[in-house]
C-alpha positions as CSV (number, residue, x, y, z in Angstrom):
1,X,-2.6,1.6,10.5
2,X,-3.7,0.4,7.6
3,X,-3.7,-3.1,5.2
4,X,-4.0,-2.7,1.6
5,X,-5.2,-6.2,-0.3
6,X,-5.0,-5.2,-4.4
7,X,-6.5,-7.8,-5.9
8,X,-5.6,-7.6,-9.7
9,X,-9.0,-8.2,-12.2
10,X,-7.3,-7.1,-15.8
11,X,-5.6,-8.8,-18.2
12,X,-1.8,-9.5,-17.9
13,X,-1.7,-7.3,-20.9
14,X,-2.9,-4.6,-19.0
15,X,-1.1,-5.4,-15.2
16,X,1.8,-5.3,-17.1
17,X,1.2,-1.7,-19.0
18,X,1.0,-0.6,-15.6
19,X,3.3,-2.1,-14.0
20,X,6.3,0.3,-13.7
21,X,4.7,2.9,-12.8
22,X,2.9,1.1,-10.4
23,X,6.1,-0.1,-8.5
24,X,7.3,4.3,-8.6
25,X,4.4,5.0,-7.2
26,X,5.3,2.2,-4.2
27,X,8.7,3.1,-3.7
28,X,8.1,6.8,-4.0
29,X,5.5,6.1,-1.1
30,X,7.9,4.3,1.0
31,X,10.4,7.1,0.4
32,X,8.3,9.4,1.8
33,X,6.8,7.3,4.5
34,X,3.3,6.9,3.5
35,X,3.8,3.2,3.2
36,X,5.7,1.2,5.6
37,X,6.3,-2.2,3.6
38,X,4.6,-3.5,-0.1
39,X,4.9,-6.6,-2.1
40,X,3.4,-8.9,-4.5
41,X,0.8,-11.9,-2.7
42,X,1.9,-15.2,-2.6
43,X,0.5,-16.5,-4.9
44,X,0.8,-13.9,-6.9
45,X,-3.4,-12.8,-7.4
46,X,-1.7,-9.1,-6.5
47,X,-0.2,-7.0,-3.8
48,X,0.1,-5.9,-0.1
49,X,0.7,-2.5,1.2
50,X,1.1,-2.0,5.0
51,X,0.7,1.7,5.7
52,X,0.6,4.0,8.9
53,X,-1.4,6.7,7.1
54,X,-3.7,8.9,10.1
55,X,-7.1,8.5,8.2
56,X,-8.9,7.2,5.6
57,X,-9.1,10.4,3.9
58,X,-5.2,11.0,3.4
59,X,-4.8,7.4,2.3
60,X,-7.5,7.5,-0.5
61,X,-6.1,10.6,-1.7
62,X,-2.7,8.8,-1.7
63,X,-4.2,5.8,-3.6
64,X,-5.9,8.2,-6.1
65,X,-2.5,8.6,-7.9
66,X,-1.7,4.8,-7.9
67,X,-1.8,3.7,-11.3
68,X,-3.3,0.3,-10.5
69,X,-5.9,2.4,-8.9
70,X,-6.4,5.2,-11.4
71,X,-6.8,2.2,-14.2
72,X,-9.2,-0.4,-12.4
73,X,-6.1,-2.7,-12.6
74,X,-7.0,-4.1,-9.2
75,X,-9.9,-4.4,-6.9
76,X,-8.5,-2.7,-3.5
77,X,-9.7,-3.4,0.1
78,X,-8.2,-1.7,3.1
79,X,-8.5,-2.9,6.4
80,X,-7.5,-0.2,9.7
81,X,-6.7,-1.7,12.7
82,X,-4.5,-1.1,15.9
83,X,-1.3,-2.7,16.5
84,X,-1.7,-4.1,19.7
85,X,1.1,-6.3,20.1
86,X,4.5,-5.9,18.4
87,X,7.4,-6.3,18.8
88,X,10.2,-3.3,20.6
89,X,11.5,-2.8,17.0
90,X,8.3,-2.9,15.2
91,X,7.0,-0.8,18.2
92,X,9.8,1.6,17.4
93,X,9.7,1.6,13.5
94,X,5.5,2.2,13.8
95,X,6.3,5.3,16.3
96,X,8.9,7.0,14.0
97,X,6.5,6.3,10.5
98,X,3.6,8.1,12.3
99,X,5.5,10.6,13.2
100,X,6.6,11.3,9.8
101,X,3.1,10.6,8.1
């Protein structure tokens, strides 16, 4: 699995020329079950993606037609690690997005 930390480094200006697209881009993700979960950082310095993506190369290939990404809106850091411990429904959930990544 993987965590996504954008950290956005433009203008508003420019976050919010992006912006809509941006959020397609998430939810078209999520649709298809690249992405488990995204949303904005509290505070709001950018976003969050959770994805259960099998390797680095498919999610960077993924992220290439991110908007935020293909502009230099945000500075992106991913983090891979194993999901130990969780809970039976977030056991569950995990198992079937694997199986449909």
């Amino acid at each position: 699995m993987y965590v996504i930390l954008i950290q956005l480094r433009r203008s508003d200006e420019q976050v919010n020329y992006y912006k809509e697209a941006h959020e397609e881009y998430l939810k078209e993700q999520v649709k298809q079950g690249h992405f488990m979960a995204s949303g904005n950082r509290t505070p709001n310095t950018g976003e969050v993606i959770l994805s259960c993506l099998p390797d680095m190369e498919t999610l960077y290939s993924i992220l290439a037609d991110d908007p935020f990404y293909k502009n230099r809106i945000g500075q992106y850091e991913i983090i891979e690690f194993e999901a130990n411990n969780k809970c039976s429904k977030m056991a569950d959930y995990i198992k079937e997005q694997e199986d449909n990544c």
